[in-house]
C-alpha positions in Angstrom: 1.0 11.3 49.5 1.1 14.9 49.0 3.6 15.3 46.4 2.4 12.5 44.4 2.5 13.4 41.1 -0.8 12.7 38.3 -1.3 12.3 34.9 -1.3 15.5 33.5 -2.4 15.8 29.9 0.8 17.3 28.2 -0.9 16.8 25.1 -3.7 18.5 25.7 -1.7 21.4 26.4 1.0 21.4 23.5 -2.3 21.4 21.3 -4.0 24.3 23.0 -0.6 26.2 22.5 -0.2 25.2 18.8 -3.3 26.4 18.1 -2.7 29.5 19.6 0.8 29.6 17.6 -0.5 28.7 14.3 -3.8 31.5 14.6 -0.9 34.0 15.6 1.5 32.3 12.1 -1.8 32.4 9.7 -0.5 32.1 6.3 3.2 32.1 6.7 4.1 28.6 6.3 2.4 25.8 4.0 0.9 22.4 5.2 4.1 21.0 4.3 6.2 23.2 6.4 3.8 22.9 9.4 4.2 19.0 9.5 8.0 19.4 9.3 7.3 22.3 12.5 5.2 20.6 14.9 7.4 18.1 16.1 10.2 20.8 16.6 7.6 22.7 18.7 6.8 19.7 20.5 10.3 19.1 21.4 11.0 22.7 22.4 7.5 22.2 24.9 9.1 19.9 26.6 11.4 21.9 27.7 9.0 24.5 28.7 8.4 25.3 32.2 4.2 24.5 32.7 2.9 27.0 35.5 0.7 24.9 36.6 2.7 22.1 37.6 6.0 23.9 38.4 8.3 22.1 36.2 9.0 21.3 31.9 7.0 18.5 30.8 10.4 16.3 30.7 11.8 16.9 33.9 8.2 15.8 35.4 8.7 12.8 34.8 13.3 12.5 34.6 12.9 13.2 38.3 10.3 10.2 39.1 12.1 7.3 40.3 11.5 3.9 37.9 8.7 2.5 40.8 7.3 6.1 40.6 7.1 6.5 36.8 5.4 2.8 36.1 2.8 3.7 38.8 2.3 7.1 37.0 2.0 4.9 33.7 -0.8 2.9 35.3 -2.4 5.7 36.4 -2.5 7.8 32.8 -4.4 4.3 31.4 -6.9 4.0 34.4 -7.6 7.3 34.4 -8.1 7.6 30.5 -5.2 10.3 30.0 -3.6 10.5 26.8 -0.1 8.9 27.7 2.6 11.4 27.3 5.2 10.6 24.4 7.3 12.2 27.3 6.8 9.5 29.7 7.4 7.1 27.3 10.6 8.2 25.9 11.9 8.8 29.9 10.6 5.1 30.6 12.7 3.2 27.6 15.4 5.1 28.5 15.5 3.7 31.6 16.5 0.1 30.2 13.8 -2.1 31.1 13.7 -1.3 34.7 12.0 -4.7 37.2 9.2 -1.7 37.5 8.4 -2.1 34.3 9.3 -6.2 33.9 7.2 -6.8 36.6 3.6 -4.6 35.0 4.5 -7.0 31.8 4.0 -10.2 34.6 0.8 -8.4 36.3 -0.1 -5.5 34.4 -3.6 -4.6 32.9 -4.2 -6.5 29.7 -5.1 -2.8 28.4 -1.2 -2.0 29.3 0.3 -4.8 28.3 1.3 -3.9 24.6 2.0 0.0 25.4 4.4 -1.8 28.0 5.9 -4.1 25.4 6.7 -1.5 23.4 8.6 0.2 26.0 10.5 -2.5 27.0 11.7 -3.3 23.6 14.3 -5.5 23.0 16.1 -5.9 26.1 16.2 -9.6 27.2 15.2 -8.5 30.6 11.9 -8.8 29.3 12.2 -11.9 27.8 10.6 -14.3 30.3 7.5 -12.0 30.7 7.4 -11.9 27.0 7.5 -16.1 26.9 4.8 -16.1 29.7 2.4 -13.4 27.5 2.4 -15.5 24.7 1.9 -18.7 26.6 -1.2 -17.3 28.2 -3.0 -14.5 25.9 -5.1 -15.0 23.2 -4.7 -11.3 21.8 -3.0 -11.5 18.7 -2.2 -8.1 18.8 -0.3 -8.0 21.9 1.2 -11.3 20.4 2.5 -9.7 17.4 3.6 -6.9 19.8 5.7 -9.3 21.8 6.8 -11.9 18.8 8.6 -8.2 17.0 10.4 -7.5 19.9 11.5 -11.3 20.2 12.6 -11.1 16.6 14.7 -7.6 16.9 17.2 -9.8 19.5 16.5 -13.3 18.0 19.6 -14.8 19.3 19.3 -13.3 22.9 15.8 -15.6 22.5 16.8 -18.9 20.9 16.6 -21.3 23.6 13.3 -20.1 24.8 12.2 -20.3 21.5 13.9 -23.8 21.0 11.9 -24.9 24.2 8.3 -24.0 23.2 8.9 -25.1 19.6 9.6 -28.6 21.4 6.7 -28.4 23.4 4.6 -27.6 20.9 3.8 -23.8 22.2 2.9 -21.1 19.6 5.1 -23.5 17.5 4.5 -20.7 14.0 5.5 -17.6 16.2 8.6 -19.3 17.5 9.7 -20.5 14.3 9.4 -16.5 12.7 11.4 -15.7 16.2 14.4 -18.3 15.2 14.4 -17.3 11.8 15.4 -14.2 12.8 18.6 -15.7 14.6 22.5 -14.6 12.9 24.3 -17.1 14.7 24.2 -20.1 12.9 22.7 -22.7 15.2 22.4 -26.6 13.7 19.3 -26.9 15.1 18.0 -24.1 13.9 18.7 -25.0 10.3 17.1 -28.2 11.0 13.6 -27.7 12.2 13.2 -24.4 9.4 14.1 -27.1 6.8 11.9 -29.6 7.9 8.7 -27.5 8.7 9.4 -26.5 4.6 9.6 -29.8 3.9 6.4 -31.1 5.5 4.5 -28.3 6.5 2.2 -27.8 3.3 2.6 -24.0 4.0 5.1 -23.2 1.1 5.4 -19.7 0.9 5.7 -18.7 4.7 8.5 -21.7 5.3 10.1 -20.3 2.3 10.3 -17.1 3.7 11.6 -18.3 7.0 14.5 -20.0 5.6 15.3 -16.8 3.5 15.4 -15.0 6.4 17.6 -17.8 8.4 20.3 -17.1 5.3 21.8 -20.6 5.3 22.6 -21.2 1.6 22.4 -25.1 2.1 18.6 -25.1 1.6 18.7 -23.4 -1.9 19.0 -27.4 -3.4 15.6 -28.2 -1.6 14.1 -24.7 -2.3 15.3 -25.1 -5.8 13.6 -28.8 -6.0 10.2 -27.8 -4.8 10.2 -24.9 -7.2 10.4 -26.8 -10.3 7.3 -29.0 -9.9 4.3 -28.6 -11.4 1.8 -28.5 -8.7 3.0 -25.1 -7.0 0.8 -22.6 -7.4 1.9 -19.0 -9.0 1.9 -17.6 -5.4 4.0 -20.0 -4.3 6.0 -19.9 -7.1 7.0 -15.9 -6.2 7.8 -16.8 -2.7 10.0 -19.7 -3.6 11.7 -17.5 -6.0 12.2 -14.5 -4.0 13.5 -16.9 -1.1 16.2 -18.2 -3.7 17.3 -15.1 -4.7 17.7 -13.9 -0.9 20.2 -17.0 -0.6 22.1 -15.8 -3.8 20.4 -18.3 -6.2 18.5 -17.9 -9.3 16.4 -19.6 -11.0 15.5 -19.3 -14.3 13.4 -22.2 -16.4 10.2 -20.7 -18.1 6.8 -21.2 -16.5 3.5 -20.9 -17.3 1.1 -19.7 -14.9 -1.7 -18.3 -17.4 -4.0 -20.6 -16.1 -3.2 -20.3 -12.5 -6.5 -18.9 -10.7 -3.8 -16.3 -8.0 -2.0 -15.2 -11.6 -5.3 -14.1 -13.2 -6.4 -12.6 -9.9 -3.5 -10.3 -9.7 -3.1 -9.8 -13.5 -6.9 -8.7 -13.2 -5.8 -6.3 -10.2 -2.7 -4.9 -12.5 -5.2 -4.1 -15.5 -7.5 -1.8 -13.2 -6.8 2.2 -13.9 -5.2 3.8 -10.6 -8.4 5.2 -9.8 -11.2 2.4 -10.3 -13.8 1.9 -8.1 -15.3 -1.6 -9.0 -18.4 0.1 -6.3 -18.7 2.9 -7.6 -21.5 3.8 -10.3 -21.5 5.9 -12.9 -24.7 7.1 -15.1 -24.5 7.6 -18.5 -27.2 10.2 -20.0 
């Protein structure tokens, strides 16, 4: 097509006019005031009609239609172009157009979490999302995907609910559900027993603190005072009482707990030691 448009490095070009603005400014503001400047400039560049393409960098891409504007998307990756924060604010704007749902179905793994971030928190996305995680072994597109879940927990649950059940990605759902307001019975259940029988203290603590149901603080409180927690545990079991408006206060002593020397080793060290580096002394 001949009006197709392509990727055109707008970054490229607000950095070749910056440098040309701060050469021409040379000593009139500090560091400090140029990071506080650039992204003004930036913002005014969008707005700046490009000769070379006809148009601002923002209306170059406000004027492509969703279909038109994933395709361009595409083609900034597979062509190795810096993708323009201007494209990507136009595309989540657009609220998680089927364009988009469908290159989180299909896309290019190399897309995928760029698009996951676009999509955001809309539960449009939601069943692509489920489908990602039940096929990828990238953990950083599956952190990508499992922080979006969490921002709209609730809009999520009974996905969640189901691979739980199924045993799918059973940890990541049961940060997602933790993340829930609405108070859900079934919820509350399976947070309380994972606690209970998981052997992983500190992280099912901090799920249930997150959930906010004060009915666990008995069982939290229980498993605190034994002896055979361990000083990390200890801090995560506290901190998750005092999220649910506990306290607890009996004396313990940790002196002898291998993670309390560690970090009481750490908190000794000046600011500025270097257990690498070597000094000579003459």
């Amino acid at each position: 097509m001949a009006n197709e448009k392509k990727p055109v490095d707008f970054d490229g070009l607000f950095d070749e006019k910056l440098a040309q603005y701060m050469r021409e400014k040379a000593g009139q503001y500090t560091e400090k005031q140029w990071e506080n400047l650039i992204p003004k400039l930036y913002r005014q560049f969008g707005d700046i009609t490009i000769a070379s393409i006809g148009t601002t960098p923002t209306k170059y891409f406000s004027e492509c239609s969703d279909e038109e504007l994933v395709t361009l998307l595409c083609r900034y990756i597979e062509e190795d172009v810096p993708v323009s924060d201007f494209l990507c604010r136009e595309l989540e704007g657009r609220n998680c157009p089927p364009a988009l749902v469908s290159l989180l179905e299909e896309g290019d793994e190399r897309l995928l979490t760029l698009a996951v971030n676009l999509a955001g928190e809309n539960p449009a996305a939601f069943g692509a999302y489920f489908s990602i995680l039940e096929r990828t072994e990238d953990a950083e597109l599956k952190d990508a995907v499992v922080e979006q879940l969490k921002g709209n927990a609730d809009a999520a649950k009974e996905r969640a609910l189901d691979f739980y059940e199924r045993g799918v990605e059973r940890d990541l759902m049961l940060e997602i559900l933790s993340r829930c307001k609405a108070r859900d019975e079934r919820i509350y259940d399976i947070l309380l027993a994972e606690f209970r029988t998981s052997g992983e203290i500190p992280m099912h603590a901090s799920y249930l603190a997150a959930y906010g149901d004060t009915r666990a603080l008995p069982v939290l409180l229980e498993v605190i005072d034994r002896e055979d927690i361990n000083y990390l545990e200890y801090q995560e079991l506290k901190f998750a009482i005092e999220a649910l408006g506990g306290e607890y206060t009996r004396p313990r002593d940790f002196s002898n707990d291998p993670y309390f020397k560690e970090i009481s080793e750490q908190s000794q060290m000046p600011p500025d030691f270097d257990p690498l580096k070597k000094t000579q002394v003459n």
